[in-house]
C-alpha positions in Angstrom: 256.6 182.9 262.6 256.6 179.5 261.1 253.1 178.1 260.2 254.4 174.7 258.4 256.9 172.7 256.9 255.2 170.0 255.0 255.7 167.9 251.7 254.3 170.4 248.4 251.7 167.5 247.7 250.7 166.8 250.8 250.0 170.7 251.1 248.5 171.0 248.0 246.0 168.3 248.0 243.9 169.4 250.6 244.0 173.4 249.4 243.0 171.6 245.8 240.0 170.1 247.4 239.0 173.4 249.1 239.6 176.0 246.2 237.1 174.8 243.7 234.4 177.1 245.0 236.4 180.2 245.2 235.5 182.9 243.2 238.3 184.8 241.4 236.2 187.8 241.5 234.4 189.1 244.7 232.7 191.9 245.8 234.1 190.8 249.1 237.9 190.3 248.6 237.8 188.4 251.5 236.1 185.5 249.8 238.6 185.2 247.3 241.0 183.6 250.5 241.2 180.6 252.0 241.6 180.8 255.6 244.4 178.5 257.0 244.5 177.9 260.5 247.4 175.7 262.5 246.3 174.1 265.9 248.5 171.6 267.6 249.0 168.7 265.1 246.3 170.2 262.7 246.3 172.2 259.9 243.0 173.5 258.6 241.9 174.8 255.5 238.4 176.6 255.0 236.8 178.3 251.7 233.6 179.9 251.6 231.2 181.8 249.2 228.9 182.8 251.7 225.9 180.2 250.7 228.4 176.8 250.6 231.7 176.4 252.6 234.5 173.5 252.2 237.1 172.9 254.9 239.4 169.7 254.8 242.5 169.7 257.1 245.9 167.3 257.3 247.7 166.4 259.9 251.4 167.3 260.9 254.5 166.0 262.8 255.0 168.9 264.9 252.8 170.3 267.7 252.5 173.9 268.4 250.9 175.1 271.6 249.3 178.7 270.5 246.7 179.0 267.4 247.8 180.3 264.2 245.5 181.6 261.3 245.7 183.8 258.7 243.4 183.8 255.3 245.4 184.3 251.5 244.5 184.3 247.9 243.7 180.9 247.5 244.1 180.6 243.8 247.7 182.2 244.0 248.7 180.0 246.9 247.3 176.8 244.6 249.0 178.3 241.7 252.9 178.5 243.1 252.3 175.1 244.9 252.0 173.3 240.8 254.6 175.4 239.7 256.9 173.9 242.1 258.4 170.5 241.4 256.9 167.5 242.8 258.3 165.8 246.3 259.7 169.9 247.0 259.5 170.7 250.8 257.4 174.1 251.4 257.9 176.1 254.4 255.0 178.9 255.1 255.9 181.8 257.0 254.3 184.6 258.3 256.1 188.0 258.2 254.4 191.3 258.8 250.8 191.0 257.8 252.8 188.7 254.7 252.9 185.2 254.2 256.2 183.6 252.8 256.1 180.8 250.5 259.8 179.0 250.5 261.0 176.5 248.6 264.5 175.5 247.7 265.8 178.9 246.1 262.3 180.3 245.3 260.3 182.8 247.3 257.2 184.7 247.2 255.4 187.1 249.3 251.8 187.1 249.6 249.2 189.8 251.0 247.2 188.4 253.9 243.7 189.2 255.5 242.9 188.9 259.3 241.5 185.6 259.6 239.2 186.9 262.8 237.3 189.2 259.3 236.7 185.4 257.6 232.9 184.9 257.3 232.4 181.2 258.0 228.6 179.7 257.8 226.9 179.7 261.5 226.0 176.5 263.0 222.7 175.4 261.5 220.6 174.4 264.5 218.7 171.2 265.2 219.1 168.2 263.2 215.8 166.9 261.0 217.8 164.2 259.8 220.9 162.2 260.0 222.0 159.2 257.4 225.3 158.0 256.0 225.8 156.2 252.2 228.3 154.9 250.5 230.0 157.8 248.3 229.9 155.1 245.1 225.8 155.3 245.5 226.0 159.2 245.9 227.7 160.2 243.5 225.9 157.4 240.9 222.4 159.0 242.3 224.4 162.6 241.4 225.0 161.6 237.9 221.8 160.1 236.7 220.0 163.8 237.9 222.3 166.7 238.1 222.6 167.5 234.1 218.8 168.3 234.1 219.0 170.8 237.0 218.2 174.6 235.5 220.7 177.3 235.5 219.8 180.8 236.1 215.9 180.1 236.1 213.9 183.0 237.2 212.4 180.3 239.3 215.2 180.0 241.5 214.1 176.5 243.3 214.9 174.7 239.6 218.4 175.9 239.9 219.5 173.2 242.1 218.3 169.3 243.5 215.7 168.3 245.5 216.9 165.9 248.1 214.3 163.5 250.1 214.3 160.8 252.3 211.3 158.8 253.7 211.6 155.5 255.0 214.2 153.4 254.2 214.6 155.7 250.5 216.5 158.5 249.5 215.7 160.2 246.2 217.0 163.0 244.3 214.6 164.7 241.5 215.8 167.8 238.8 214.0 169.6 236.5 214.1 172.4 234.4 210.9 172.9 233.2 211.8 171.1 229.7 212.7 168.0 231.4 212.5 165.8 234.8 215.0 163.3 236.1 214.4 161.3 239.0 216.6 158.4 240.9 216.1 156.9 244.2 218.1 154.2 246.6 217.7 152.2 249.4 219.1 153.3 253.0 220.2 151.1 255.6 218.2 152.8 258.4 214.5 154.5 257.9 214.3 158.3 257.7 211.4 160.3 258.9 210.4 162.7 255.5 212.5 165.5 254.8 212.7 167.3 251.3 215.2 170.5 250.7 216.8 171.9 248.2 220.0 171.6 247.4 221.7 174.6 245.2 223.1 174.0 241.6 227.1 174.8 242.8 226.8 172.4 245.9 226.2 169.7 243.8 228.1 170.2 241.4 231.0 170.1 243.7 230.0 167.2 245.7 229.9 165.5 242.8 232.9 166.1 241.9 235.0 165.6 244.7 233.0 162.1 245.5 234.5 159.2 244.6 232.8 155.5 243.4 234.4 153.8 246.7 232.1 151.9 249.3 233.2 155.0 251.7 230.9 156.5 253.9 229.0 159.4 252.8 227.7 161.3 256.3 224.6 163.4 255.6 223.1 165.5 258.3 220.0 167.6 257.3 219.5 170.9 259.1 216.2 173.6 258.6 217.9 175.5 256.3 221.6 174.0 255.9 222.5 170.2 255.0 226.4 169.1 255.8 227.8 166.0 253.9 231.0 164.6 255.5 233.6 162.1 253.6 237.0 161.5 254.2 238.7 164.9 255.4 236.4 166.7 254.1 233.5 168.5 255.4 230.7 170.7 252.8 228.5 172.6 254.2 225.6 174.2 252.1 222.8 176.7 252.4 219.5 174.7 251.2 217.5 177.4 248.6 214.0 178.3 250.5 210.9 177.7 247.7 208.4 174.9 246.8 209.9 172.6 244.1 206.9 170.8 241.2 205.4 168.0 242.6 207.5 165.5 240.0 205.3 162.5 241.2 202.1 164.2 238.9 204.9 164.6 236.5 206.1 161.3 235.7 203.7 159.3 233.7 202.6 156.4 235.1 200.3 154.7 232.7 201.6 154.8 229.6 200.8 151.6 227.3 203.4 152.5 224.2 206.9 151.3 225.2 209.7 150.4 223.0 213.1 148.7 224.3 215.8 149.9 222.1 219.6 149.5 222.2 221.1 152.9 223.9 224.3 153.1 222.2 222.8 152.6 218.8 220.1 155.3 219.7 222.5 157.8 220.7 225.0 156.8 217.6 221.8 158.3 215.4 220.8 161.0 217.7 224.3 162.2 217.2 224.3 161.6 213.7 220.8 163.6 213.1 221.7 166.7 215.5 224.4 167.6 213.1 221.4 168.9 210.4 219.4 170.2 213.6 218.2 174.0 214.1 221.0 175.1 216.6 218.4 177.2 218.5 215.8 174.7 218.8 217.6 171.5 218.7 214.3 169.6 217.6 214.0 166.1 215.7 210.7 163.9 215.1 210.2 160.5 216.1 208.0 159.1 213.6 207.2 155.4 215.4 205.1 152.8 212.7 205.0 149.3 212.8 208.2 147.9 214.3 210.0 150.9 212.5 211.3 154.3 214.8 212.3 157.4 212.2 214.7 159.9 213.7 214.5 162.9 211.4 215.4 167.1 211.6 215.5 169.7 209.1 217.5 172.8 209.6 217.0 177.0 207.8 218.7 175.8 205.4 216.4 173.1 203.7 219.2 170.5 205.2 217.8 167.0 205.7 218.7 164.5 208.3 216.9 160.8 208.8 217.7 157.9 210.6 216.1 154.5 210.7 215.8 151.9 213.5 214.3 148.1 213.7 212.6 147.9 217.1 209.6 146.2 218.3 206.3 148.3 217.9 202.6 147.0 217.2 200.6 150.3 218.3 199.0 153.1 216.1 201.4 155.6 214.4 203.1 158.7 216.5 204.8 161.4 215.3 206.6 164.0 218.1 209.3 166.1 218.3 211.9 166.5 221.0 214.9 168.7 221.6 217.4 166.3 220.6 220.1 167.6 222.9 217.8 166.4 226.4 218.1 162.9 224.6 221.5 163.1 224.4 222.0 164.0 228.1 220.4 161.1 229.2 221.7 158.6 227.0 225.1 159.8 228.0 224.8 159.5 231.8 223.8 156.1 231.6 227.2 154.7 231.1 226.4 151.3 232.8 223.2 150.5 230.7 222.8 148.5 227.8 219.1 149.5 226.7 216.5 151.8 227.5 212.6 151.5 227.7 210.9 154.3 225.5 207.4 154.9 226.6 204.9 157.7 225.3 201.5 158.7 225.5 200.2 160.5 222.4 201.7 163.4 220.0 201.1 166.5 223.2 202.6 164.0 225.6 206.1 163.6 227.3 208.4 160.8 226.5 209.5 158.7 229.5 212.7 156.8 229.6 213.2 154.4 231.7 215.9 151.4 232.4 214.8 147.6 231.8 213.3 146.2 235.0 214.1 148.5 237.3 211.9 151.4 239.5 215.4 153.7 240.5 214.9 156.0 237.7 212.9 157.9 235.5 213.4 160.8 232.9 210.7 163.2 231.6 211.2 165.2 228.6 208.7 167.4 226.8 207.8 167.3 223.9 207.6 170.4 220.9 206.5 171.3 218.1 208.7 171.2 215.2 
């Protein structure tokens, strides 16, 4: 039986936006498949991992009457698809519990499952909350937060992104325990509250398949599921059940100390002074005098590093440490930004960065001893 006869890049497109969450090893072989299903003009692909599930679909010339769907190994199916050349017709068949990839003179024969065994996420319920951005603002919001997120924290609810909307605001906070970084927007319409958490792999492959356009962005937050919605395709995700830090009490809001320094410059001699830094602890001082900032490390090995900066400064001396690589993290995902605002309490205080007149973000970092 003949599920489709379709251009290899317009086949491989949407399977490429689908297999990114697919595990290559399961304890459910199952989930290592992407179910494929043909209905009418339509042909469907789904992926799921059990907590986040991607389905796209494309449309077709021909109509068929009956529903076809079968579920394959979706990193095999991906693989022959860029082996073939480009422009190549593919025909899929389905022979005896097999499905036939053709293509010119090549052929291959791949094991299917039943797609009725395909474990696809259950509708979530009612709505709390229904909004749409552009994807440009989402995945900017995604970039200026996501690196601080945890990974494999005991405390489960850092290992992901807390999403919230109140008003006419949406903000997304992560944190790590070491560091905080916060962003917010503006929404067209006004929200009632709603906070969840998002987990670490849903975000990371939102942001990844988001693009910087003015497209729509479709969010739609259920109890315990939130579904995004752009283009063709749809992301569904589990939200992780926990209380996440109140990050308001953690961003410092009265802070006299600033300094406004140039951000490329600062992260030229971060750079240079992590070189010389303990690789375990990753920790440099900031030494701040009168108009003068001192980036310095030592390493086990009696290795120096120092760096120097002009800046504008007129308050008592501070010496603190930080872990040089959180610096860097920031610094880096502020591509767009010229300067940063430095801003500190005293030597057993966290550092706040911040961007020149502007209230849309804020990034926390602790401080250690060194």
């Amino acid at each position: 039986m003949k599920l489709i006869k379709l251009n290899r890049d317009a086949l491989l497109k949407p399977l490429q936006a689908v297999t990114g969450i697919v595990e290559r090893r399961h304890t459910l072989p199952i989930l290592s498949n992407v179910l494929i299903e043909r209905k009418g003009n339509t042909l469907k692909f789904v992926t799921t991992d059990l907590e986040l599930q991607i389905a796209t679909s494309c449309q077709v010339n021909e109509t068929i009457e009956e529903t076809i769907a079968i579920t394959v190994s979706a990193r095999k199916l991906v693989d022959i698809l860029k082996a073939l050349p480009d422009n190549i017709e593919v025909t899929l068949e389905l022979t005896a519990n097999k499905l036939q990839v053709k293509s010119g003179k090549s052929k291959f024969n791949l094991q299917t499952l039943p797609a009725t065994d395909y474990p696809t996420l259950a509708d979530a319920g009612n709505k709390q909350s229904e909004f749409s951005i552009s994807q440009g603002v989402a995945h900017h919001l995604l970039s200026l937060v996501e690196y601080a997120m945890a990974q494999q924290d005991i405390r489960y609810y850092l290992n992901g992104l807390l999403l919230v909307t109140e008003g006419k605001e949406i903000r997304v906070v992560a944190t790590d325990g070491h560091r905080l970084s916060y962003a917010r927007s503006e929404l067209k319409e006004s929200q009632e509250k709603t906070e969840v958490i998002l987990p670490r792999k849903a975000i990371i492959e939102l942001s990844k398949q988001l693009n910087t356009s003015e497209n729509p962005l479709d969010i739609t937050i259920y109890p315990n599921q939130v579904c995004f919605k752009f283009g063709e395709i749809e992301l569904k995700t589990k939200v992780i059940d926990g209380k996440f830090p109140d990050y308001q009490r953690v961003i410092p809001v009265n802070y006299e100390k600033h300094i406004t320094i140039d951000k490329d410059e600062l992260n030229r001699s971060l750079q240079r002074v992590a070189i010389l830094s303990n690789e375990k602890f990753r920790g440099v001082r900031w030494m701040l005098t009168k108009n003068s900032l001192k980036i310095s490390c030592t390493n086990n090995e009696q290795e120096e590093a120092q760096e120097e900066m002009d800046i504008t400064y007129d308050h008592e001396a501070l010496d603190v440490g930080f872990n040089v690589t959180y610096l860097l993290d920031v610094l880096n995902h502020l591509p767009q930004e010229k300067t940063v605002v430095c801003s500190f309490g005293d030597a057993n205080s966290s550092m706040l960065i911040t961007i020149p007149k502007t209230e849309n973000f804020r990034y926390v970092v602790m401080p250690m001893r060194i």
